[in-house]
C-alpha positions in Angstrom: 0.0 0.0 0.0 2.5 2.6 0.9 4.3 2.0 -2.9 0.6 2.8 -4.4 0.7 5.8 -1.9 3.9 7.3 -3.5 2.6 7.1 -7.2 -1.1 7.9 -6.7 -2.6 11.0 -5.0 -5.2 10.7 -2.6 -8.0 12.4 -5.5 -7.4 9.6 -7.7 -7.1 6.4 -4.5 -10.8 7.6 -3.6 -12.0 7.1 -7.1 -10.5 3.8 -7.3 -12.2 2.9 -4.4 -15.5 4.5 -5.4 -15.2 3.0 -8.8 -15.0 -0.6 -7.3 -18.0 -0.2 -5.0 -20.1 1.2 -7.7 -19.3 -1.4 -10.0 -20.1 -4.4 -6.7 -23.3 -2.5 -6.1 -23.9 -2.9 -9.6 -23.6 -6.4 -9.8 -25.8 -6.7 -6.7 -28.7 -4.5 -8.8 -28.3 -5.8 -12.3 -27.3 -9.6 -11.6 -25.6 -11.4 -13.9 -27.3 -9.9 -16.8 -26.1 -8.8 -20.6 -26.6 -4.7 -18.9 -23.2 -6.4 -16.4 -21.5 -6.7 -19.6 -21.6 -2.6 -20.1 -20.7 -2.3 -16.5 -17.8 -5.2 -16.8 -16.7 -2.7 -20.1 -16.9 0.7 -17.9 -14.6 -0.9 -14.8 -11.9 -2.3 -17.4 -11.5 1.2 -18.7 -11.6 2.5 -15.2 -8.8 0.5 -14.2 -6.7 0.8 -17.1 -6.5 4.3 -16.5 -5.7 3.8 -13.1 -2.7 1.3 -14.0 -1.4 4.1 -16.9 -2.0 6.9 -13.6 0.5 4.4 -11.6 2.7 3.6 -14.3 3.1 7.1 -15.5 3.5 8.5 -11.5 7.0 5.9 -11.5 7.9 6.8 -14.7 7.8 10.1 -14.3 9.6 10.3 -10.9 13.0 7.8 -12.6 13.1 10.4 -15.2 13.0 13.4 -12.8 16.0 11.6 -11.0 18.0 11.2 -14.2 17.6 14.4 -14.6 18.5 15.6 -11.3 21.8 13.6 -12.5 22.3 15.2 -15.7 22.1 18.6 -14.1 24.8 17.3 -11.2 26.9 16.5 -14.0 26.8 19.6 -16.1 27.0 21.5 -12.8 30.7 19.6 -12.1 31.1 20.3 -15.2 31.5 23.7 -15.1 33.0 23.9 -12.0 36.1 22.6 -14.0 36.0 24.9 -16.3 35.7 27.8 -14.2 38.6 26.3 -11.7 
């Protein structure tokens, strides 16, 4: 939980959860019925957003760190020069 809690802010955690209670309320109220099917369809596409939300939250925090590392480097780098 806490490594979901470093790529996920809280907005998006409580839509997860809402997202899965409304789709297990609406199995409760449809049943296993063709009208789950469009309900199955709207939870997929929930979650894949929230995978590409996590995915994107690691991504994008590696490449801040390599670029926190190319900055070091040109900093040394000109601290060569100058000396």
């Amino acid at each position: 939980m806490n490594q979901l809690t470093k790529h996920i802010d809280n907005g998006s955690f409580w839509v997860m959860v809402i997202t899965v209670v409304l789709f297990v309320a609406a199995i409760f109220e449809k049943g296993f019925t063709h009208d789950l099917l469009l309900e199955a369809g709207v939870f997929l596409v929930s979650a894949k957003l929230m995978v590409m939300s996590y995915k994107n939250g690691i991504v994008s925090k590696h490449i801040s760190a390599q670029l926190n590392d190319i900055q070091d480097g040109i900093k040394r780098i000109e601290q060569r020069r100058d000396s």
